[in-house]
BABA-986804 format. One line per 2 residues: their letters; for each residue x, y, z of C-alpha. Coordinates in Angstrom, 3 decimals, always signed. Layout:
A> X Y Z  ...
***
This chain:
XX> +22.009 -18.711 -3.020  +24.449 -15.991 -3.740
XX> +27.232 -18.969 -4.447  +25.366 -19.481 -7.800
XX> +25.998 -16.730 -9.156  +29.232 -15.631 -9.442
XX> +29.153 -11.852 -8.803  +32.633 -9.706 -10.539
XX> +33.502 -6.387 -10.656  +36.280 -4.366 -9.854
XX> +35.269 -1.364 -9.091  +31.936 -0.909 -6.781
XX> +30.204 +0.406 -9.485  +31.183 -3.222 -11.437
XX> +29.903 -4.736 -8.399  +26.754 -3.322 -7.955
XX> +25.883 -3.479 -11.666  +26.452 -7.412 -11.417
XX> +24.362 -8.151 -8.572  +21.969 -5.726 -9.715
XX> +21.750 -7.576 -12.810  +21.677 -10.924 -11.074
XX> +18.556 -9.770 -9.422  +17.001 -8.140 -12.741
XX> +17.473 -12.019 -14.188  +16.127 -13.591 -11.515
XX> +19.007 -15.161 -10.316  +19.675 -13.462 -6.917
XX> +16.052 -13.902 -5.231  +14.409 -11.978 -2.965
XX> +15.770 -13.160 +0.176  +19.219 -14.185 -1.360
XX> +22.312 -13.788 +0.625  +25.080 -11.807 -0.645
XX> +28.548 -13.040 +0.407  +29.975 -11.086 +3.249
XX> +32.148 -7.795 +2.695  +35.718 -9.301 +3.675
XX> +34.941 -12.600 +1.163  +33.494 -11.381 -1.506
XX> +36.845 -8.602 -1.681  +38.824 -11.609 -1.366
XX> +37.299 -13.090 -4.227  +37.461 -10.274 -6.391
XX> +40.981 -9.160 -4.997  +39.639 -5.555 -4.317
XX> +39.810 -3.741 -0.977  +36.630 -4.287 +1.839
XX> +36.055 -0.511 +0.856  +35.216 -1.299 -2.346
XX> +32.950 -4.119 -1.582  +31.420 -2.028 +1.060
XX> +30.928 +0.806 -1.238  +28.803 -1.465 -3.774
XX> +26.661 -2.968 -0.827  +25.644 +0.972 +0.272
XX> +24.695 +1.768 -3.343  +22.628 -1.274 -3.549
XX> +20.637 -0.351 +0.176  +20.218 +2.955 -1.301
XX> +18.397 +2.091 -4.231  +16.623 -0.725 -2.713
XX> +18.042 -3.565 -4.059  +19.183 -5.375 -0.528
XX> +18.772 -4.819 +2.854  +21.113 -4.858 +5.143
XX> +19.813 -7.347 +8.679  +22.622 -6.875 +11.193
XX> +24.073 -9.956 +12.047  +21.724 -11.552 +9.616
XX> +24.255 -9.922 +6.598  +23.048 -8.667 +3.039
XX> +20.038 -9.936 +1.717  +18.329 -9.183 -1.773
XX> +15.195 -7.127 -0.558  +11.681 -8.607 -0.523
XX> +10.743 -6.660 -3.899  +13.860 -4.991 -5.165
XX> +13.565 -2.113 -7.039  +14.597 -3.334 -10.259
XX> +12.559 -6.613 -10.004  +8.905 -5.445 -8.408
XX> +7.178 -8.588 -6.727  +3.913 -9.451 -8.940
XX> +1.116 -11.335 -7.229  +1.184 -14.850 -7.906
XX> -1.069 -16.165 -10.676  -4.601 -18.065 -9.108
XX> -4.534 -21.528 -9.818  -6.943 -22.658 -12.501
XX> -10.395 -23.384 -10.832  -9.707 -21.509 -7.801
XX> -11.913 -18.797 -6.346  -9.494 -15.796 -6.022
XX> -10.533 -14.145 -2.630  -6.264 -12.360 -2.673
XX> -6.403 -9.772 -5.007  -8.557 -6.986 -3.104
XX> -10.101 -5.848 -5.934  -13.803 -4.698 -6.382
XX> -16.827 -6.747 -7.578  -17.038 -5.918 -11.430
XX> -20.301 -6.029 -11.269  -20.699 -2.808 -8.696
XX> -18.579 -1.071 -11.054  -19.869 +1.442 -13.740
XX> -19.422 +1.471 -17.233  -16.609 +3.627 -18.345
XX> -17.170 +5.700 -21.631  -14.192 +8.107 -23.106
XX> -15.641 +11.545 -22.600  -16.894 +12.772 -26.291
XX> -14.734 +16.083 -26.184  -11.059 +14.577 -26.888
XX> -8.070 +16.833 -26.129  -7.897 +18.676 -29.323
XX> -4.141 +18.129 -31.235  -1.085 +17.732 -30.127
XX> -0.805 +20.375 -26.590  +0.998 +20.694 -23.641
XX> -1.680 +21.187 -20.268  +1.816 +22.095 -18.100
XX> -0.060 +25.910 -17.475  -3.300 +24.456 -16.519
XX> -2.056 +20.684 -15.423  -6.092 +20.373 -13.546
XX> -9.582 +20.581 -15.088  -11.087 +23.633 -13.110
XX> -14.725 +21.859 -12.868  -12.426 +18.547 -11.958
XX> -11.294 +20.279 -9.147  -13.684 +22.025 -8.095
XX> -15.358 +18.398 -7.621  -13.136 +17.233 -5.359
XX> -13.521 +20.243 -3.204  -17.031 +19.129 -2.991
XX> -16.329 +15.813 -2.477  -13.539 +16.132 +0.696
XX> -14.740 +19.487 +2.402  -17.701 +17.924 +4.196
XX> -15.253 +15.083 +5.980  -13.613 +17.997 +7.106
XX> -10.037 +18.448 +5.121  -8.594 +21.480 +4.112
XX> -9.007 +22.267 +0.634  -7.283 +25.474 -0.395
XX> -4.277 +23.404 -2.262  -5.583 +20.647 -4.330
XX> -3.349 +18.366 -6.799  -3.787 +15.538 -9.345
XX> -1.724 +12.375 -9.543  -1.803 +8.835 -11.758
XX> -3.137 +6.782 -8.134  -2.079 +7.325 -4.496
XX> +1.397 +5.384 -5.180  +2.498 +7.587 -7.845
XX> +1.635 +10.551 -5.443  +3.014 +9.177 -2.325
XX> +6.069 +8.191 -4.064  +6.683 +11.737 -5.759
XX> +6.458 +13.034 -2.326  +8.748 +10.611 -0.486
XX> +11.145 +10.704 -3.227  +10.953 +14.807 -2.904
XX> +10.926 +14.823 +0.803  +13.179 +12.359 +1.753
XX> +16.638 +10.534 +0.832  +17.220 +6.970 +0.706
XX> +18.367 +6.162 +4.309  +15.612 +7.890 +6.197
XX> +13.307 +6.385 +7.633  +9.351 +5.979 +7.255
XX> +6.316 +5.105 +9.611  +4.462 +2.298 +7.996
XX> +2.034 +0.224 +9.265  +1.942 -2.894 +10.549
XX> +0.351 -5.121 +8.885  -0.254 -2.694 +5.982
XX> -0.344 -2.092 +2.463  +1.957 -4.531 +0.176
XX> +2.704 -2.577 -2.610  +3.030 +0.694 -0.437
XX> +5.700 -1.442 +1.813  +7.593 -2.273 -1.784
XX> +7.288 +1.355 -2.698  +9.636 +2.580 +0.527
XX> +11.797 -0.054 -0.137  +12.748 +0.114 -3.624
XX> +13.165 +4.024 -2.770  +15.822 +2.847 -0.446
XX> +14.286 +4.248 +2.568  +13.646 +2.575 +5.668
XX> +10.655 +1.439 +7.157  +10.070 +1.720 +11.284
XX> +6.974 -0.661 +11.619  +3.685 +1.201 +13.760
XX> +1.306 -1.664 +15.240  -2.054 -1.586 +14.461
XX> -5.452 -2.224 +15.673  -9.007 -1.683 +14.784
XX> -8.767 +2.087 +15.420  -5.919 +2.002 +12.782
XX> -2.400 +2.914 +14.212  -1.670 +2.813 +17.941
XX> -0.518 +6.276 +19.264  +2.023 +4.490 +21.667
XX> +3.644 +2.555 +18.667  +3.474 +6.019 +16.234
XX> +5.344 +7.911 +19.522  +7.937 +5.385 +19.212
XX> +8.768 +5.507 +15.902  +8.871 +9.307 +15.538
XX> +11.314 +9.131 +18.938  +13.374 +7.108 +16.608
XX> +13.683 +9.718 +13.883  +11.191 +8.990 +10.998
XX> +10.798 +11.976 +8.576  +7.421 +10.482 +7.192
XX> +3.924 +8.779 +8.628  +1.943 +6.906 +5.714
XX> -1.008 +5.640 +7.233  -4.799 +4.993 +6.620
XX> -7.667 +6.676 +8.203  -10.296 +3.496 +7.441
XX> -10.597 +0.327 +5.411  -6.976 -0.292 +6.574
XX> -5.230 -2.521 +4.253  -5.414 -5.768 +5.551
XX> -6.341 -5.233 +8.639  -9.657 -3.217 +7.764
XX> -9.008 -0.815 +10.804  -10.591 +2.888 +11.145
XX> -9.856 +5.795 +13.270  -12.331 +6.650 +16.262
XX> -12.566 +10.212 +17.196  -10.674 +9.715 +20.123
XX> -7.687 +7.517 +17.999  -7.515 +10.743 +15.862
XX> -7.138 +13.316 +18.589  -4.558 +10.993 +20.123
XX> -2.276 +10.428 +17.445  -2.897 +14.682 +16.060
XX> -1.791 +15.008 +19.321  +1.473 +12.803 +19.399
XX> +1.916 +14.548 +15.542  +1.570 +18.436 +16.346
XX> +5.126 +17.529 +18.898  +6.792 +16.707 +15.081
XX> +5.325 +19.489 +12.851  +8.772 +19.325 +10.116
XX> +7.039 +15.514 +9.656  +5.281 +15.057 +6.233
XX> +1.625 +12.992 +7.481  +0.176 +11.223 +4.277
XX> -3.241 +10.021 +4.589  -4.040 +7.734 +2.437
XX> -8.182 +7.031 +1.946  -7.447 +4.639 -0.385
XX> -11.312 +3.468 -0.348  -13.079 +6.554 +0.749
XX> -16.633 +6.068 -0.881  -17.052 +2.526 -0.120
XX> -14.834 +2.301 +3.107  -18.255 +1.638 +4.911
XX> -17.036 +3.722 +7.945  -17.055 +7.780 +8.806
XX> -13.505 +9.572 +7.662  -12.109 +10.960 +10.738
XX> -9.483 +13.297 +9.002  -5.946 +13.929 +10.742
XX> -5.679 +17.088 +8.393  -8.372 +18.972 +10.673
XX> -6.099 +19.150 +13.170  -4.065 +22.227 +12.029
XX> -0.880 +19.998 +10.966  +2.098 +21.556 +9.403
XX> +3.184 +19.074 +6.911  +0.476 +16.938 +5.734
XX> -1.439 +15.358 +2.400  -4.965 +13.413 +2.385
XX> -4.994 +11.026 -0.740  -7.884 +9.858 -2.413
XX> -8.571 +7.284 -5.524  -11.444 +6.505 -7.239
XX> -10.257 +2.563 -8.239  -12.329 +0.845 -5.617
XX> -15.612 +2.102 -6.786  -15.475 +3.679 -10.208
XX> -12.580 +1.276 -11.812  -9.108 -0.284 -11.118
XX> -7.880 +1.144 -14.828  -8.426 +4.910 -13.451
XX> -5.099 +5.652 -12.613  -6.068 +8.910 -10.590
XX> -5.899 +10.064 -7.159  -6.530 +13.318 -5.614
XX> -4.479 +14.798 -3.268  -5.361 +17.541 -0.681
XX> -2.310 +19.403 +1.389  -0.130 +22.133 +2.582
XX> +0.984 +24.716 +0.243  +4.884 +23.652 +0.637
XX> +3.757 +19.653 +0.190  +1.617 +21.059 -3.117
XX> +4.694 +23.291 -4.830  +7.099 +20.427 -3.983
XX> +4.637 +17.696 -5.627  +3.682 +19.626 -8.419
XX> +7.257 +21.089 -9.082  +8.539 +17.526 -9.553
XX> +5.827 +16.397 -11.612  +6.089 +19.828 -14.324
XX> +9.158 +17.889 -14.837  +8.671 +14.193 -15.458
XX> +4.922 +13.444 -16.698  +3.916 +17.479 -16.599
XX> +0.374 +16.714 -16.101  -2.457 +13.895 -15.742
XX> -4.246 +13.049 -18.904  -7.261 +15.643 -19.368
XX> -9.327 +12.709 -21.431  -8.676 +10.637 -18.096
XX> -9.741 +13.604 -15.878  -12.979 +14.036 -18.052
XX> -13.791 +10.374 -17.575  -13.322 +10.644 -13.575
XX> -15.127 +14.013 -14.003  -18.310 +12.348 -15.800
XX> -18.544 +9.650 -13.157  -18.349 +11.513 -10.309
XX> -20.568 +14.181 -11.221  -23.402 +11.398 -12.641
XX> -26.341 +10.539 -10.775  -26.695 +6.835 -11.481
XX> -23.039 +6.280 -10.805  -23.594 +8.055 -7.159
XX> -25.960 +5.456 -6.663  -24.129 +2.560 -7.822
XX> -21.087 +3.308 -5.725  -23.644 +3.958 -2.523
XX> -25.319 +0.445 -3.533  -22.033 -1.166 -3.597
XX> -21.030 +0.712 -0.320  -23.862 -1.178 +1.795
XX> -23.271 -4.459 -0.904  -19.062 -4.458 +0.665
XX> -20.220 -3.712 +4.083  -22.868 -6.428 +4.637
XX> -20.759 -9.197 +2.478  -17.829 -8.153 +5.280
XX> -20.234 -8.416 +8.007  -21.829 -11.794 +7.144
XX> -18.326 -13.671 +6.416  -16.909 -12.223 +10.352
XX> -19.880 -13.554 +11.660  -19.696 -16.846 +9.854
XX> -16.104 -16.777 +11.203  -16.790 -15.350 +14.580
XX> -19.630 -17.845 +15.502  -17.396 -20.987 +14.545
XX> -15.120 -19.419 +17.184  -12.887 -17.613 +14.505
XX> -11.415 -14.346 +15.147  -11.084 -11.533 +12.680
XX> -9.728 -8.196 +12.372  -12.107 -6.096 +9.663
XX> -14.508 -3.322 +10.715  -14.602 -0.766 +7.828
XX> -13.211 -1.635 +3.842  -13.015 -4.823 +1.844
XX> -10.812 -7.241 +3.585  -10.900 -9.278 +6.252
XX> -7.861 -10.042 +8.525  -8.064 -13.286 +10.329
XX> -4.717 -14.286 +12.348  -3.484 -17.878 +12.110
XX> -0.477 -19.382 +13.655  +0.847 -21.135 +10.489
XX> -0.120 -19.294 +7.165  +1.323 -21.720 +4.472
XX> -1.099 -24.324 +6.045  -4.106 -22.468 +6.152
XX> -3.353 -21.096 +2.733  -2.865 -24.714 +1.344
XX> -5.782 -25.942 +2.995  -8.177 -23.616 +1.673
XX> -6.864 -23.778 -1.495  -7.448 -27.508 -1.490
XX> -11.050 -26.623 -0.860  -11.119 -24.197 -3.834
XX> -9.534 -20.880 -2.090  -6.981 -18.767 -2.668
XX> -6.405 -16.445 -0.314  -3.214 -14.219 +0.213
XX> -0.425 -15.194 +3.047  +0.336 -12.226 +5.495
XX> +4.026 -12.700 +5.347  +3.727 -9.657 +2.382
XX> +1.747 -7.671 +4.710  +3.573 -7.238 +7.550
XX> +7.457 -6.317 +9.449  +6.989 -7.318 +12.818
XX> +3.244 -8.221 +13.514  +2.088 -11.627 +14.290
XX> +1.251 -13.931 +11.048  -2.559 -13.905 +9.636
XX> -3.952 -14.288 +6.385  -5.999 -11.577 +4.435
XX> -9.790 -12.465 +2.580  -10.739 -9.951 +0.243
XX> -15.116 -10.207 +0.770  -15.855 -7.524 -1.795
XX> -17.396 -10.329 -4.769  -17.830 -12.524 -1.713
XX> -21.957 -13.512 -1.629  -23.239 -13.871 +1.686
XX> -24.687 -17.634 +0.573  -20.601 -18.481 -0.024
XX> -19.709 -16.707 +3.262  -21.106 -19.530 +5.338
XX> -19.337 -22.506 +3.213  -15.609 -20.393 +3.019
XX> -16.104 -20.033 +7.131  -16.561 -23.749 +7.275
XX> -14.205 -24.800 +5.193  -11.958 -21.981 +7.300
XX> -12.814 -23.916 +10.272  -11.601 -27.061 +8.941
XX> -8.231 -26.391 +8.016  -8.011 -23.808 +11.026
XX> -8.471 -27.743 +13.185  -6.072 -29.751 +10.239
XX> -3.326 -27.117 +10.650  -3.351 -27.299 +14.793
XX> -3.233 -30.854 +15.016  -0.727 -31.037 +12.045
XX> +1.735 -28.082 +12.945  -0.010 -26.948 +16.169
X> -1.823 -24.578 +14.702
***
């Protein structure tokens, strides 16, 4: 790919700038190879040093990846051209996007008392009654919460933190499968990723041991409704993998409850077990609204000062109007009750479809959260063949690093009536895509 587009420059700063801008056009895809060090100097009649100076400012900003013997790719979702979903086919039902039913979700109303003029909110960034809420909220699951903070969702958090904590080049533990858009994040801040396996009880201790043995400065897991694979901790995954943490206490543990209320499982909190470095995120998208850009964050007083320092000096502060909103839903009594209706709503939708699934001989991965995991030997054919019977569902291959393939069902709008006809129609193309590409 990289021969159609003729990259120049003479310096490496020339260099990078043209394949970055290659990749901003679309040009240079994700996946694209760049010409190797010694050629591309040849071409451009520079010195290898040069070439090899551009290709290290390019992994460092997350713009390639570098494969071994594989050479110099264009990374999966570069930082200056983000991977968007793909668009659903007209007429198909979207079951990819993860997203809550709209119909579980409350109304949202701006809050009658507007932010008065034109202010700055940098010497009191939080609502005091705001936070106070949250207290409320994540002191009976049992974390900490002497240092709260604000932040526009969990990525904008997590990625203030990694970008504080860490420099591009180190490396992160991310699970695997996990979270697309977290797995972009890391990349495009040009750090890199050391994949943890996971199972039902979330991330193996075993796999976590390894990666901290190979010198990862950050964990990023979740502690239920694991996205994709819809794992949770047990008790006795959490004391295992507190324990394997407390032997690394300079290593920054982000928890990331992404679906806390409606997670449909207990929270079994690593931040009760007297961790050094550590911050517990929490959103209120999945149950009060995907346009609430706002996430809690409990933690350590160094994570909190190094958070909030960095954020006096970009955005300063989250929107009060948008803290009043979250404030008026979570403090509401009807909304409590829509969110616990739509709690028990995800959790039996989730349970009907793996049973559909599981008594056609199906297995699935999804005990807590709103997806269902179900691994497949060949994704493009099972993703094709439901989609010919009016599916779309997402391919794993943005998912994972090093796990097996599988394909992720969102269930949350999924009826229980349609459960039965998408595990069918599952089972089908599960049998067309064995006997076509053996399986």
């Amino acid at each position: 790919m990289a021969t159609q587009y003729g990259i120049s420059g003479t310096t490496a700063k020339g260099i990078a700038s043209s394949v970055e801008r290659g990749v901003a056009e679309g040009v240079l895809g994700p996946g694209a190879a760049l010409p190797p060090v010694r050629r591309l100097a040849d071409e451009l009649r520079v010195s290898p040093g040069t070439v090899a100076t551009a290709y290290k400012e390019l992994r460092r900003r997350g713009i390639v990846v570098t494969r071994g013997r594989g050479g110099t790719v264009v990374a999966a979702a570069p930082a200056v051209a983000a991977r968007r979903p793909p668009l659903v086919p007209e007429g198909l039902r979207d079951l990819a996007g993860g997203h809550p039913d709209p119909e579980l979700l409350p109304h949202l109303v701006p809050p009658s008392r507007l932010s008065p003029g034109a202010r700055s909110h940098r010497a009191t960034p939080r609502l005091a009654r705001l936070e106070e809420a949250v207290r409320e909220w994540l002191e009976p699951d049992g974390v900490p919460v002497d240092h709260v903070t604000f932040a526009h969702g969990a990525l904008d958090l997590i990625g203030r933190l990694l970008s504080v904590e860490l420099s591009p080049g180190d490396a992160v533990a991310m699970e695997d499968p996990g979270y697309h858009h977290l797995l972009d994040l890391v990349t495009a801040l040009g750090l890199r990723m050391v994949p943890v396996a996971v199972d039902d009880e979330g991330m193996r201790p075993d796999a976590l041991r390894a990666a901290l043995r190979a010198g990862v400065r950050a964990v990023v897991c979740s502690p239920r409704a694991q996205n994709p694979y819809g794992g949770c901790f047990s008790v006795k995954r959490r004391d295992a993998l507190v324990e394997v943490l407390e032997a690394e206490p300079d290593v920054l543990v982000v928890e990331n409850d992404h679906a806390s209320a409606v997670a449909g499982a207990p929270l079994r909190t690593l931040t009760a077990g007297g961790l050094a470095r550590w911050v517990h995120v929490r959103t209120v998208s999945k149950f009060l609204g995907t346009d609430l850009r706002w996430a809690a964050g409990a933690c350590d007083p160094t994570t909190l000062a190094r958070h909030d320092g960095r954020m006096l000096l970009t955005s300063g502060w989250v929107s009060h109007l948008l803290q009043e909103t979250v404030y008026g839903l979570v403090t509401d009594q009807e909304t409590r009750e829509l969110v616990a209706r739509a709690r028990e709503t995800y959790g039996a939708r989730r349970s009907a479809f793996v049973e559909e699934l599981s008594g056609r001989g199906i297995g699935t991965h999804g005990v807590s959260g709103m997806n269902v995991w179900v691994p497949v030997r060949d994704e493009s054919a099972v993703v094709n063949g439901l989609r010919s019977h009016g599916w779309w569902v997402a391919a794993g291959a943005r998912f994972r690093l090093e796990s097996g393939p599988g394909v992720r069902i969102s269930v949350a709008a999924l009826e229980q009536a349609d459960a039965a006809r998408l595990a069918s129609d599952f089972a089908i193309v599960l049998g067309e895509s064995e006997a076509t590409y053996g399986g």
